[in-house]
Structure formats: C-alpha cells, structure tokens
Steps between C-alpha positions, in 0.01 A plus 500: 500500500188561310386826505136438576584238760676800671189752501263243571697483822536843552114548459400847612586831683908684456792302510845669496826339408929593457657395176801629355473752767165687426218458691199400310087485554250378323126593642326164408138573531332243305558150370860493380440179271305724284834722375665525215822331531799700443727495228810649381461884383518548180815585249553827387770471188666841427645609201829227487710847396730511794803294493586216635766575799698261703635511862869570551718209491739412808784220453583550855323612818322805450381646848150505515280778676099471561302813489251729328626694163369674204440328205370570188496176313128394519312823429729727341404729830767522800347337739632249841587157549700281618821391377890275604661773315409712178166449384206248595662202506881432618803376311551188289731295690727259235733292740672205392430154617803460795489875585489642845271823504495740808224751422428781790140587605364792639121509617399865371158427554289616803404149586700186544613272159690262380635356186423111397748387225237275338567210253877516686659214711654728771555428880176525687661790711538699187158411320272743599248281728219747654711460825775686396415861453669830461376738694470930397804604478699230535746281275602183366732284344385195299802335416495099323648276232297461182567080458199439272419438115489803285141656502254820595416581857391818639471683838233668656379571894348267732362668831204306547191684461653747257692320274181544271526907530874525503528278176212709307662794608814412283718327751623189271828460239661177296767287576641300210762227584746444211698189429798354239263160474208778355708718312640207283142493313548826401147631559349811380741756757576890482246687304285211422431393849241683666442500888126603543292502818169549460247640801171653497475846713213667607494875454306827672384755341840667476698184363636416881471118567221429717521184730164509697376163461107434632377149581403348209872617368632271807278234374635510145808624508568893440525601138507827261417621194838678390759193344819619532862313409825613656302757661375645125105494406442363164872515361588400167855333402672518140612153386695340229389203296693282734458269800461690864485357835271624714526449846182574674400533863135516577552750818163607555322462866187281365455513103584181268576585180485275191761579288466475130593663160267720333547392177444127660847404427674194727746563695769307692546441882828417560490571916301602809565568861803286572638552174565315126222206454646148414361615116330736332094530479323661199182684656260752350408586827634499872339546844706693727423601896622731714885424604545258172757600274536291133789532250344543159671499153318698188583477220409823288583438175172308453388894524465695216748823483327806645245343640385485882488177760372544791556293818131456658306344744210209299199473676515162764246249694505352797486814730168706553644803602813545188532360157196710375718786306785438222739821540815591338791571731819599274529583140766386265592748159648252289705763321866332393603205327753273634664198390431267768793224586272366840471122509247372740701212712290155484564432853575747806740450806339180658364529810476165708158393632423461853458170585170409663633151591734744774162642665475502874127678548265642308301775625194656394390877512127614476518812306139521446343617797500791709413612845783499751469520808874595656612817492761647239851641549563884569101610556192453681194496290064498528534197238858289355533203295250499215770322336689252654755181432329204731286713661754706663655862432870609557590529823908566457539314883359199373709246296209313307730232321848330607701345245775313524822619326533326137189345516294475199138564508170474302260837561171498416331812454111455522282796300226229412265719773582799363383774276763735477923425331771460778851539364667263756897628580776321709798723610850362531442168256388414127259270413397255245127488400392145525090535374217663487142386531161641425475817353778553222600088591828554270852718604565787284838503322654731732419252800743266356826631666593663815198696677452730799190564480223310326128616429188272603196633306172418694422164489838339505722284689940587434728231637859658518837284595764676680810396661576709811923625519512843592478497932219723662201720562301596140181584430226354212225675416217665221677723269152674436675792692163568711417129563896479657420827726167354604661220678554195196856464600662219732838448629654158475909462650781262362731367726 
C-alpha cells in the first residue's frame, strides 16, 4: 500500500504491531504525512580481500539440522547464527531430474520451522506450506521425486510470521536440478560455474546479525547495510579469460538488486526461476527481487589480464525507497589466461507456451492497498494487515481461491495503487509471464521462461498464465519477506 496512505490512517497517539515475531511501536505524535519516507540503509563495501567460498555440495540427501552456530564468515569475528549444517547457509543440493531425495529434518531451533523447497514441483504434503511445521525438538522426513526441467531452486523456512527472521538469520541453501537434455550444451560446469546467493545482513555492534525490524522496515521491506554472497562480505573470485556461468539467487528478505558489470560489459541470460529460457538475452543490466534466481553467462575474456570486474548493483527507478545507491557485491581478479572453446547455443531447450485460448477464469489480485481487517495466523496483535492481497491477510483456516485440477488460468496482479515493489510467488506451479502494464510496460529478458515469482514495481499491472496439475493446499504470497509475515499471503487449493 502506499506508505502515506497508511499513516494518514493511523493519525496520532502509539500503535503497536507483531512482525516477524518482534513487537514493534512507533509513538506517532504529530502529523505522520510530514516524514521522511524510508529507504533502504545504505551499502557498506569492505575490502573484496576475502575469498569467495561455496556451500558444500550434496548429490544425495544430506540430513539437515536448524539451529544457532558460530560463524565467522561475515566479520572475520566468531560470532552466532543460524545455519542447515556448517556455516550460514546449508548445502548445495545437485539432484538429477528423475531422482527420489529423502532428506531428514530436525527442528534445533527453540521455536517451530519448517522448510519450503521453493522453485520445486513436489507433493503439497512435502512443500513446506505454513501449515506444516516442525515443532522444537522434533523431526522430519521430506521425501519426493524431482520430475522437472533442469534448473536452480533453493530452500528456506516458512513459519508464518517468522519466515522473515529465520531467513535473515541464515536459514536458506540451493537446490540445482541437473538433466542429460542440459548437459548436451555443454555449458560453462566445474570450476567455471559459480553458485552465488546474495543477501544483505544487518549487523550489531559485535558483527552478530540483528533482525529487529521497526515499522517503517515492515512497510518497506527489512534491509542491511553488510552485502554478503555465500555467506562472505565483499569476496573476490580469481577468473580465467574464459566464459563462466553464474547462477545467481537474489535471497535477500526485501532488497532488489540490479545486476550489472562494472566495467559496463553485456552479459548473457540464458535462465531464471524455472530454468533455461527458450534463447539467450544480451543485457547490460538485470533487475532481480527477492526469491528470483537468473542463470547468467560472462564472458571474461573481454577483460583485460590482471585486471578486476566487479559484479554490482546500478542505480534503478521506479521505487522511492531503493534504486538510489550503485554498490559492488563480488569482485573478479582476472589473473589467468585460458583458451576458451564455449560456444553460446542460438536457441535453448524450448519451452511450450501456455495457451490462453485453454483459459477457464481470470482472476485479479489488488496488491496495492493495505489495511486488513482479519486477523493473521499464529498471533494476536494491537494492529495486522498493513499489507494485504484483496484486502485480506493470511489466515491459514481460510482457503481464499479453489482451482480446479489442470485448469489453466490468467492472474492479474494489480500494483497500479501502490507505492511500494511486491515480488508476487506461487508455490507448487510455474508460471508464464503474459504482460505488464504501466510502470516498466515491457518483460525483462528473464521473464521470458519459467517463473515463480515475478516482481510488480509500483504502478504496474502482471498478468501470469498457469496451468494447475499438482493436487492441493499451497500458498501465494509477497516475497518482500516482511510484507509475507504481515499478512500479504493467501491460500488457494487444487482439486
């Protein structure tokens, strides 16, 4: 909703809400239209003289255990966090297409969680709906069949009302899907294909992770000023003069990032969330929101030997409170020279359209207002809902939308009211992105494949088509990690 809308209605005197878990007050005495609106903290680049690391790798399936541990990764200082295993974020997964997996949980946390396999197309028993949590203590087994395309996915919590804190606080890993179909390009693999997840911590005064978000950080979305990737602030990576393939997952609770080349080379986007586009884009820049992932190829012998590249975030419009700050994120030593045998294919694994002559409804989603009135799942609060889907906030009793099984669909999501992005994310499915007016009024090359989640900047209308063939209960919802805990998440059923 917009953000002065919101205080307007608020007006005077102390409000107190629950997000993520933390209570929060504001003491409003005076006209709130007259604020500053908020914006994104600042970036504070380090040195770029720590390297590069990468999560373990598991071909099979690795048990997985949430809870605090010492890390040392961000600061240099031993400090906690929380971790699936060894370090601040949890194993790779690479699984091949037509694999079963059976990976054991155990909840080593003091409060209840859960893990959602996002951007995978598993049973809705096993997905990791806000429903089905592990309590303290307590264990279990997620056990499917991987039966998609070859692609990157990742994993991460979903309690309602703290998926925001238990994702900032490290709780998240990849999940790459390998096929024959995509090993027969021969893309950039081993050495020259780089996994990178890249988050944005906040930090205390003795480099612990601080998740204590206050109103306005509901409002916007809750952000810091320490970039890390793969759990390492301001890392730098040696490269050959060669093509690499970087496969990037924006994992971050509220922060967009526009990714770019500091040298303002092009690079190539060959995939995003639901895996290889139809055929490669050539970009010099790339929006990416929290829970996208995009499949990039860059080519670095257009680099000088021995000198530096550095992945970065470009300044961006269309957004009041991000966009204003260009910030480098990873450093790349050109420092080897390579004879480079990489052809780029002309045309990708095709992926067949959806048709829209096979659509049964269309339904329409305001995204752009706030205010709920119904109360949210799991806590009673002074004041729920400043973001909402419809006008309405989670309720996990509720089943806002029935769908009939292999049905295809138009959505519409509706940010035309709005002042602030919504990353809009269906569990359980893949979508394709049909258009976008207002605002931006074009799709972005990595819209032109299989999505989960797609961003609507302020301003805009997305139309999505999906057809509806996995059975059962799944949840859509803001990926703005805050917005989701807030309330901006709906149910809808297949059957």
């Amino acid at each position: 909703m917009k953000r002065g809308t919101f205080l307007k209605t608020l007006g005077f005197g102390t409000v107190s809400t629950l997000a993520g878990g933390a209570i929060l007050s504001s003491c409003m005495n005076h006209d709130m239209e007259t604020m500053t609106p908020a914006v994104a903290p600042d970036v504070l680049e380090g040195s770029f003289s720590t390297p590069l690391s990468f999560p373990e790798t598991s071909l099979t399936g690795t048990a997985l255990n949430a809870g605090s541990q010492n890390i040392t990764t961000i600061t240099g200082k031993n400090t906690q966090a929380w971790g699936y295993k060894n370090g601040i974020l949890g194993p790779t997964f690479r699984i091949q297409s037509g694999s079963t997996v059976s990976i054991p949980f155990t909840n080593g946390l003091t409060e209840e969680t859960n893990i959602h396999w996002h951007g995978l197309l598993v049973p809705a028993a096993m997905d990791g709906h806000p429903d089905q949590m592990v309590m303290p203590g307590k264990t279990f087994n997620y056990s499917f069949k991987i039966d998609q395309r070859a692609g990157l996915s990742w994993y991460h919590p979903h309690p309602h009302e703290k998926t925001g804190k238990q994702v900032f606080m490290g709780l998240a890993g990849l999940f790459i899907i390998e096929s024959a179909e995509e090993k027969a390009l021969n893309l950039p693999a081993g050495a020259y294909e780089l996994p990178l997840v890249i988050q944005d911590k906040r930090l205390n005064t003795s480099g612990g992770i601080d998740y204590s978000p206050t109103m306005d950080e509901v409002m916007i979305g809750y952000m810091g000023e320490t970039i890390i990737v793969n759990g390492v602030h301001s890392p730098f990576h040696n490269v050959a003069t060669r093509t690499y393939r970087l496969r990037v997952l924006n994992g971050s609770n509220g922060r967009i990032y526009n990714l770019a080349l500091s040298n303002g080379n092009a690079f190539t986007v060959i995939g995003s969330d639901g895996g290889l586009l139809p055929a490669p884009e050539t970009v010099t820049d790339l929006l990416l929101a929290p829970g996208e992932r995009v499949d990039l190829l860059v080519d670095f012998s257009k680099s000088a030997l021995n000198s530096e590249v550095y992945l970065q975030s470009s300044v961006f419009s269309g957004v009041n409170s991000q966009g204003r700050q260009a910030f480098k994120i990873v450093k790349f030593v050109v420092n080897k020279a390579e004879t480079d045998s990489f052809k780029l294919p002309t045309s990708l694994p095709e992926i067949a359209p959806i048709s829209s002559s096979a659509t049964t409804k269309i339904r329409t989603f305001d995204i752009g207002v706030g205010m709920g009135t119904s109360g949210g799942h799991g806590g009673s609060m002074a004041m729920k809902g400043m973001h909402t889907i419809n006008g309405k906030v989670y309720s996990g009793e509720r089943i806002d939308e029935s769908v009939p099984l292999n049905s295809t669909e138009i959505w519409e999501f509706n940010n035309s009211a709005g002042d602030e992005p919504h990353p809009m994310h269906l569990h359980g499915t893949f979508f394709q992105v049909v258009s976008r007016t207002g605002g931006r009024s074009r799709l972005i090359a990595s819209e032109k494949g299989l999505k989960d989640t797609v961003l609507v900047m302020p301003g805009e209308k997305v139309r999505i088509i999906i057809k509806f063939t996995n059975a059962g209960k799944f949840a859509f919802h803001c990926h703005n990690l805050e917005h989701e805990d807030d309330g901006m998440m709906l149910n809808f059923e297949v059957k």
